[in-house]
C-alpha positions as CSV (number, residue, x, y, z in Angstrom):
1,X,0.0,0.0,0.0
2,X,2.9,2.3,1.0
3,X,4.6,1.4,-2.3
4,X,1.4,2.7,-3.9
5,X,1.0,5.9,-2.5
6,X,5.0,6.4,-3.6
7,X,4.1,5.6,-7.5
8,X,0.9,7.7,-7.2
9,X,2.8,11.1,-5.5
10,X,4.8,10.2,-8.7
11,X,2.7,10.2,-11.2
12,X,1.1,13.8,-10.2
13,X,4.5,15.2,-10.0
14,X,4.4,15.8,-6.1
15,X,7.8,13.9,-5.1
16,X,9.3,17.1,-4.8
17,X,7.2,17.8,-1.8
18,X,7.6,14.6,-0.6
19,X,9.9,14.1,2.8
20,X,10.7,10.2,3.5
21,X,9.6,9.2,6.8
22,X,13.9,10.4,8.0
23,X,13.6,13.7,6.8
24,X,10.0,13.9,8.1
25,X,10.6,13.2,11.7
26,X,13.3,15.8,11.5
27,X,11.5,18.4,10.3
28,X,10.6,21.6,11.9
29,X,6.7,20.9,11.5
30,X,7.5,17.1,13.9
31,X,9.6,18.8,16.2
32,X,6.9,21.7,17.5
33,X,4.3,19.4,17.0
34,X,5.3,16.4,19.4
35,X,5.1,18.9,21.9
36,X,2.2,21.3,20.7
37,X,-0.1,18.3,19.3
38,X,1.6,14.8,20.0
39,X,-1.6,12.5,19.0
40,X,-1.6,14.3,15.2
41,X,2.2,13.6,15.0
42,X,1.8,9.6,16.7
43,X,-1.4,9.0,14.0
44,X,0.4,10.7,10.8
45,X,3.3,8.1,11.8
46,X,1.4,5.2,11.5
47,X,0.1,6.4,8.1
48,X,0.7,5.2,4.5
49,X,1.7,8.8,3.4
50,X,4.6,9.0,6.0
51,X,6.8,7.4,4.1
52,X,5.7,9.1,1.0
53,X,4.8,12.9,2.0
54,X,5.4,15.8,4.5
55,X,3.5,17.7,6.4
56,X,3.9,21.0,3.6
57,X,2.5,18.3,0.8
58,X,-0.8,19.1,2.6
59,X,-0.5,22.2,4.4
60,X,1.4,24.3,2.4
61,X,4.6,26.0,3.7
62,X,3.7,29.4,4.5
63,X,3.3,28.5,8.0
64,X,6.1,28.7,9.7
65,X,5.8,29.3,13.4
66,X,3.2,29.5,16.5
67,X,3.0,33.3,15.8
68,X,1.4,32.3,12.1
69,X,-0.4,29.3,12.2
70,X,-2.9,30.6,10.5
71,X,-1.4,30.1,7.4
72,X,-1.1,26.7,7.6
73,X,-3.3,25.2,4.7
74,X,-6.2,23.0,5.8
75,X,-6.6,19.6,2.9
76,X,-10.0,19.7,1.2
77,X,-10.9,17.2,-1.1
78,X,-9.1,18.4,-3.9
79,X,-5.9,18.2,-2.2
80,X,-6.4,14.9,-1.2
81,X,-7.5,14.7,-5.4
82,X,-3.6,15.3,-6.6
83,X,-2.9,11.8,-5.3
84,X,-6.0,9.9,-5.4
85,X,-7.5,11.5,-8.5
86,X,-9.5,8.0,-8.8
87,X,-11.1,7.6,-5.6
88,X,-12.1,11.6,-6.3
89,X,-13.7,11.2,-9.4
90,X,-15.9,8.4,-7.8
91,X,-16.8,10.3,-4.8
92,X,-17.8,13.3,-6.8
93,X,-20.3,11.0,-8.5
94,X,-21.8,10.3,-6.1
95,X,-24.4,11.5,-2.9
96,X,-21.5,12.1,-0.2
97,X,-20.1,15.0,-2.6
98,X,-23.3,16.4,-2.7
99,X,-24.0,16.6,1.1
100,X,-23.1,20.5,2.5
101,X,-25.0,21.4,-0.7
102,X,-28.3,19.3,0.2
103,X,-28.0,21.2,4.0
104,X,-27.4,24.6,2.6
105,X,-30.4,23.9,-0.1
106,X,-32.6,24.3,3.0
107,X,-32.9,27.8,4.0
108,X,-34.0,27.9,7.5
109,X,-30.7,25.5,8.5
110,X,-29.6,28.6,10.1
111,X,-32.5,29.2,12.5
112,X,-31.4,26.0,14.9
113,X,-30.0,27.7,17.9
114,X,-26.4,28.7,16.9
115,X,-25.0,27.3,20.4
116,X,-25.6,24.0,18.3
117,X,-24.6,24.4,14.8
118,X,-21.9,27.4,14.9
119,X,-19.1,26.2,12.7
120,X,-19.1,22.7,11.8
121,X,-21.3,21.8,14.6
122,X,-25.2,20.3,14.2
123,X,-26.2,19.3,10.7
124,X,-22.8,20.5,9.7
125,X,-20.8,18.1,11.9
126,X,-22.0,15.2,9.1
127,X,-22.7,17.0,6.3
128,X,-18.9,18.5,5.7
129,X,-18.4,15.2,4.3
130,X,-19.5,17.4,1.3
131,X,-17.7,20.0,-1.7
132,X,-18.3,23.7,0.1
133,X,-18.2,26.5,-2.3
134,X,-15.1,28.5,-2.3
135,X,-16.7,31.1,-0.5
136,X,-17.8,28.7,2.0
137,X,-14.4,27.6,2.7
138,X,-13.4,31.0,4.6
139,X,-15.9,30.1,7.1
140,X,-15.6,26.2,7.6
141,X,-11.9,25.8,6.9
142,X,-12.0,22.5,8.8
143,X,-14.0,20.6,7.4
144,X,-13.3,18.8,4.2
145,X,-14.6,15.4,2.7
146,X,-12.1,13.0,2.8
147,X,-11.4,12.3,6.6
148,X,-14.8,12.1,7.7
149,X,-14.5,8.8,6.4
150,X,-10.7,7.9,6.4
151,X,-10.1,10.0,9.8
152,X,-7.3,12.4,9.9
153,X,-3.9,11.9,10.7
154,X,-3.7,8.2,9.7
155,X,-6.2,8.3,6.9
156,X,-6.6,4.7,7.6
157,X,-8.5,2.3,4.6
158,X,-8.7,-0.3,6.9
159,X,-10.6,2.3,9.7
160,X,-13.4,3.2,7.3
161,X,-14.4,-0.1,6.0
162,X,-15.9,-1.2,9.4
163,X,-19.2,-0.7,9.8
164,X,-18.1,1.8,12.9
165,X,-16.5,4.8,10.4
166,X,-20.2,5.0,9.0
167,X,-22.0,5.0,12.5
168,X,-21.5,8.8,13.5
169,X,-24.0,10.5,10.6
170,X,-25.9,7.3,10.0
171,X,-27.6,7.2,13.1
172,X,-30.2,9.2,14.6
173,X,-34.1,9.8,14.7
174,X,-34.1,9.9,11.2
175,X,-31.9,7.9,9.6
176,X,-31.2,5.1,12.4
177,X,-29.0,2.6,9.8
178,X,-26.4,1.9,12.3
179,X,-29.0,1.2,14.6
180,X,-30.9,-1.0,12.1
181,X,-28.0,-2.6,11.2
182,X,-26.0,-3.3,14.2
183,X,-28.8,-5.2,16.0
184,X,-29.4,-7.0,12.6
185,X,-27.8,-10.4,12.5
186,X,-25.7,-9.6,9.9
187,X,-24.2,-6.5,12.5
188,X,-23.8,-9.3,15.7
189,X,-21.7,-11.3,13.4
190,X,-19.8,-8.6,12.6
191,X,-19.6,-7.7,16.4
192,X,-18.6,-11.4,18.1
193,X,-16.4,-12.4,14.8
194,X,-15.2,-9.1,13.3
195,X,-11.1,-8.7,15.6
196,X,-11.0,-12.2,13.7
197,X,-10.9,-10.4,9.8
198,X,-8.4,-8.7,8.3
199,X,-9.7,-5.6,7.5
200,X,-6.6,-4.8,5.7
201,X,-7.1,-6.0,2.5
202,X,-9.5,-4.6,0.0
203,X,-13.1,-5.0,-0.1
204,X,-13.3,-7.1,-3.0
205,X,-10.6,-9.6,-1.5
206,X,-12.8,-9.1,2.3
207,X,-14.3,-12.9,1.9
208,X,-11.6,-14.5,0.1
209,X,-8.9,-13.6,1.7
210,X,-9.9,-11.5,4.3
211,X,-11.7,-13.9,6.5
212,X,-15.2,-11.6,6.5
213,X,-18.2,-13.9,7.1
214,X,-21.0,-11.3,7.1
215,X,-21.8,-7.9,5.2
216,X,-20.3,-4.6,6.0
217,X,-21.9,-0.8,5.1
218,X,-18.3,-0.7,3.2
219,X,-18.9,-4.0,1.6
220,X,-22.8,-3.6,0.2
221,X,-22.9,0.1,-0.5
222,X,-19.7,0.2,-2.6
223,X,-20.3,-2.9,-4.7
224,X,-21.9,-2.1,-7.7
225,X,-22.3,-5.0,-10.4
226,X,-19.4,-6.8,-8.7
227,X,-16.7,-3.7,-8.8
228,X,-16.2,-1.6,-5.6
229,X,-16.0,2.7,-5.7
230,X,-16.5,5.8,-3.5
231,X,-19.6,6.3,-5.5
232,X,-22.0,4.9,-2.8
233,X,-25.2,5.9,-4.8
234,X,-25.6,3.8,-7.6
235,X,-28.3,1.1,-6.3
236,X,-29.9,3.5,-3.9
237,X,-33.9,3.1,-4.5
238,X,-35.4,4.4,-1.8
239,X,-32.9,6.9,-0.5
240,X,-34.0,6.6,3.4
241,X,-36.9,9.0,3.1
242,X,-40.1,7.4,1.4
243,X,-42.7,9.9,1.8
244,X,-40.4,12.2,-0.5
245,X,-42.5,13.1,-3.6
246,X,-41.7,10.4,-6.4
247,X,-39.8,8.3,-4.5
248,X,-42.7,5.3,-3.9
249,X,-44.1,6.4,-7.7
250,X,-41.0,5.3,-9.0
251,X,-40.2,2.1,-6.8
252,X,-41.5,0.4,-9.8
253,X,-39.8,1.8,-12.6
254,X,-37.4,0.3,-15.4
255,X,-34.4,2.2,-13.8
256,X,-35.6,1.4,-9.7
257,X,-36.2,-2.2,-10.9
258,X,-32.5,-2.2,-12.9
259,X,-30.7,-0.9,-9.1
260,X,-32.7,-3.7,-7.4
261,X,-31.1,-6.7,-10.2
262,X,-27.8,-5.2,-8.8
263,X,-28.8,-5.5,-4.9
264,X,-30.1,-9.1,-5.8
265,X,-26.3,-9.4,-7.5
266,X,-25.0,-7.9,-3.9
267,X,-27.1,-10.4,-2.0
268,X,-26.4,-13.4,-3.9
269,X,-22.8,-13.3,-2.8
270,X,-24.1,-14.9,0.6
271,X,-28.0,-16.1,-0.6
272,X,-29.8,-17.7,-3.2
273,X,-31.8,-15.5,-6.1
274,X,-34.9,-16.4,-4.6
275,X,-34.2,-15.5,-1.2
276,X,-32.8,-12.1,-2.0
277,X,-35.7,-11.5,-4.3
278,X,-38.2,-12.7,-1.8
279,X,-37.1,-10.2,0.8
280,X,-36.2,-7.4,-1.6
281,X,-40.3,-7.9,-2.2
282,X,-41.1,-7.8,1.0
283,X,-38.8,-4.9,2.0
284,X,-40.8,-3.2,-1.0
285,X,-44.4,-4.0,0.6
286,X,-43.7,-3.3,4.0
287,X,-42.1,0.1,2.9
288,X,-45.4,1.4,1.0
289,X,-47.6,-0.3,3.6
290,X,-46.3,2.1,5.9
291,X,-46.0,5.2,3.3
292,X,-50.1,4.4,3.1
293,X,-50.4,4.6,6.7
294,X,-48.5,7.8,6.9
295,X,-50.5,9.4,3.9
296,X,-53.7,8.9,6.0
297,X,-52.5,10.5,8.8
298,X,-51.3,13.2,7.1
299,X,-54.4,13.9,5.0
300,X,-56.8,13.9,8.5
301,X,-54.3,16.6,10.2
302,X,-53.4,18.7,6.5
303,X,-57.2,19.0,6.7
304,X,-57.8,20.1,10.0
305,X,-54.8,23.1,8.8
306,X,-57.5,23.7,5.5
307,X,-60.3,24.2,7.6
308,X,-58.6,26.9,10.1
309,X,-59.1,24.3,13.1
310,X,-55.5,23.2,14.1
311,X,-54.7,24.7,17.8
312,X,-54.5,28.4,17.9
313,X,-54.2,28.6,14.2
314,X,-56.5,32.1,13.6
315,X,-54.9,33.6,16.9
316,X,-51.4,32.4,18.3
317,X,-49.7,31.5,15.0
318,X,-47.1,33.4,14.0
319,X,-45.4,33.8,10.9
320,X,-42.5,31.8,10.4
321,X,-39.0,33.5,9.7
322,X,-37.9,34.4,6.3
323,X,-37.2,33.2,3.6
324,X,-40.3,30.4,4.9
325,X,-43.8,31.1,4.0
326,X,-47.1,29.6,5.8
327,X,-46.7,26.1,5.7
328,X,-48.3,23.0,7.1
329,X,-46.0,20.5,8.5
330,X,-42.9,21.8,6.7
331,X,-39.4,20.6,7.7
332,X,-38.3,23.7,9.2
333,X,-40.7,22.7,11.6
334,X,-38.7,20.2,13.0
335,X,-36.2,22.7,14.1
336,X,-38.0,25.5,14.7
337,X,-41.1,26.7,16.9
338,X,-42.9,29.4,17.7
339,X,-46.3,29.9,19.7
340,X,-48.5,27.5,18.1
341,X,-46.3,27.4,15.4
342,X,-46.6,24.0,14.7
343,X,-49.5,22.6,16.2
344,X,-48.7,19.5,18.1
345,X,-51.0,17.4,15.8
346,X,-48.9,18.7,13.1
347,X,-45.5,18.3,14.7
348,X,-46.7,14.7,15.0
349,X,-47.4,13.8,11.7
350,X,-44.4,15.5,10.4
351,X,-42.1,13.4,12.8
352,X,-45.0,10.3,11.4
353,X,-42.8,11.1,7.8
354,X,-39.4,12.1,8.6
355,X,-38.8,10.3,11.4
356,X,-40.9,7.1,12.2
357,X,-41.4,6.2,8.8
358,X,-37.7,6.1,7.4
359,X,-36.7,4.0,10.7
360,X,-39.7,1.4,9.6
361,X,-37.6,1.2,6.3
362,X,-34.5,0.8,7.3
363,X,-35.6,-1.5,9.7
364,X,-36.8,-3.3,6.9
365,X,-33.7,-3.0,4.6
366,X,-31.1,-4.0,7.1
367,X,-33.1,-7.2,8.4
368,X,-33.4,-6.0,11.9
369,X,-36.8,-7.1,12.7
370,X,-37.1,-4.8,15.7
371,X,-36.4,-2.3,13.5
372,X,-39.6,-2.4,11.5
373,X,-42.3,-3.7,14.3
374,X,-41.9,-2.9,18.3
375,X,-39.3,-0.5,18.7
376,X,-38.8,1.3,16.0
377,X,-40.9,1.6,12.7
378,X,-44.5,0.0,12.8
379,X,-45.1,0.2,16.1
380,X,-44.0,4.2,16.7
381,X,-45.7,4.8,13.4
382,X,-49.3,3.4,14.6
383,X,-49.0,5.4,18.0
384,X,-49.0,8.5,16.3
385,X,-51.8,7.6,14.0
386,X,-54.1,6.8,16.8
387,X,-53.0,9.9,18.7
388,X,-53.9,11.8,15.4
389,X,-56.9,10.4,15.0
390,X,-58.1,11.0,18.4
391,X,-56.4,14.9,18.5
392,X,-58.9,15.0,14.8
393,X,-61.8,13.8,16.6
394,X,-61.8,16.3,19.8
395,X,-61.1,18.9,17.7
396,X,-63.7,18.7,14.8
397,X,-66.2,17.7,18.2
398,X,-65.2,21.1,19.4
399,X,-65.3,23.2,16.6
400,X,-69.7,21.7,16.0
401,X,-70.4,22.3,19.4
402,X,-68.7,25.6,19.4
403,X,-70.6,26.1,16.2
404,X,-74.0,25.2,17.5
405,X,-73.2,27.2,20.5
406,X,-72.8,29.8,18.4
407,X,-76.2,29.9,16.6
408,X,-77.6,29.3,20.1
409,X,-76.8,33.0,21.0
């Protein structure tokens, strides 16, 4: 791997800035930082790009002292691009690359409380995995794509293809696939066998050579039609979120139905056709079974918004902050609240479709039947529908006594 990196700094011209694991360890930049940052200088050491680079190959030179650290350079992708020009050009294709621009598409992502997303905090802390804009840079200098993945100083391979490296942003309320997939069978085997693999050697050598016995994030999502990339996109069908518009309305399609062929390729390393098509099905129908249930829900409360009758809606609703307009359920209203701005009938539903919904599917794609019935998924997911349908019912009970009350006087 080492001899790699040295044929690759080649090939891009950058030997001149490279400085052989001697000349490294007495350079200026080791010296001040054994003292200053010792962890940094202990992790770079056990790196590939040790023996191959110096600190200036990433950092620049201008930085010279304590008194101007601020000049050091911080590595974005594109610096990490010079040497790994391949493993750039398949990350840029696909959904990782696109991440700080799908969380600054969303307008009010600056109306969480700043003590929680100021610099590369919050949403930010996952979604710097992303290309910022140049302008962008100036103001999140730290974050770049590369190590939230391969974690910085040691940039290990080996680190980020355990299921682990991907646990950090996949997680959560809304997107629980660690979760899912760590109390999945597949996730225990990775847990009571996984110190016996060698996670050294590349994913397409991981059974063969490497001693895996189960599947991996690393090993599913970068297989595509039995080749391995940083493009992590390229079977996705139903992209975590279901209730998205067009999402279910295309689960059916030509090209959704040519990504699931390739998933039943993935599976088939382990199972038969007809397993892996079997549960593919069923991981289909238990999706839109709970998309219909969600739809329901929402159409009884989006209703009750129509006809004026959610909680305080003619008299303690407040605008929401610009750029937002009036909205029912909207996803700045996950994060933001004002008054009776949303209605808790309306918060509900809206947590129904970002929140309890997704966990039902990924429940369902990573085989963790808890997942999609008791804990997470179904059984979350009919809660709030009866606590929907009940808040409907007092409410619209209300509003016709209040209305014959009315003609009463």
């Amino acid at each position: 791997m080492k001899k790699a990196m040295i044929v690759s700094l080649a090939a891009f011209g950058w030997l001149a800035l490279a400085a052989g694991p001697a000349a490294a360890a007495d350079s200026a930049c080791i010296t001040c930082h054994e003292k200053v940052s010792p962890g940094i200088v202990k992790d770079w050491k056990m790196s590939a790009m040790s023996d191959a680079l110096g600190c200036e190959g990433c950092h620049g030179d201008a930085h010279k002292d304590a008194a101007d650290a601020a000049k050091a350079a911080m590595p974005t992708a594109e610096t990490c691009q010079k040497c790994h020009k391949k493993q750039y050009d398949q990350y840029m294709g696909g959904k990782h690359s696109k991440a700080w621009i799908g969380m600054a598409a969303m307008p009010t992502n600056s109306l969480q409380p700043h003590a929680y997303i100021s610099g590369l905090k919050g949403c930010g802390g996952c979604h710097r995995v992303g290309i910022k804009p140049e302008e962008e840079k100036k103001y999140n200098k730290y974050g770049m794509g590369c190590n939230s993945c391969h974690t910085r100083h040691e940039f290990s391979a080996a680190e980020s293809r355990k299921p682990e490296a991907c646990a950090t942003c996949h997680s959560g309320v809304d997107h629980n696939n660690w979760e899912a997939y760590s109390m999945s069978k597949h996730g225990k085997i990775v847990t009571m066998m996984g110190d016996k693999w060698n996670w050294e050697v590349s994913l397409k050598d991981a059974y063969s050579k490497g001693g895996q016995t189960a599947p991996t994030c690393a090993g599913c999502h970068f297989e595509y039609e039995g080749k391995y990339s940083h493009n992590v996109t390229r079977k996705i069908r139903w992209s975590n979120y279901p209730a998205v518009p067009g999402i279910a309305e295309n689960i059916n399609s030509e090209w959704s139905e040519a990504r699931l062929d390739s998933w039943v390729k993935t599976c088939t390393s382990c199972h038969s056709e007809r397993f892996a098509r079997s549960y593919l099905e069923f991981m289909d129908k238990g999706t839109l079974h709970g998309l219909a249930k969600f739809k329901e829900a929402h159409n009884i409360a989006e209703q009750l918004y129509k006809d004026g009758l959610l909680t305080g809606q003619k008299t303690n609703r407040p605008a929401p902050m610009a750029p937002d307009k009036e909205m029912f359920a909207g996803f700045t209203q996950l994060y933001w609240s004002k008054d009776n701005n949303p209605a808790a009938i309306e918060l509900k539903v809206l947590e129904m479709g970002e929140n309890d919904l997704p966990k039902l599917h990924v429940g369902l794609a990573h085989v963790n039947p808890g997942g999609w019935t008791y804990t997470e998924g179904w059984g979350p997911m009919n809660r709030a529908y009866v606590e929907i349908m009940d808040e409907n019912t007092k409410i619209r009970e209300m509003a016709a006594l209040q209305a014959r009350v009315a003609k009463m006087e």
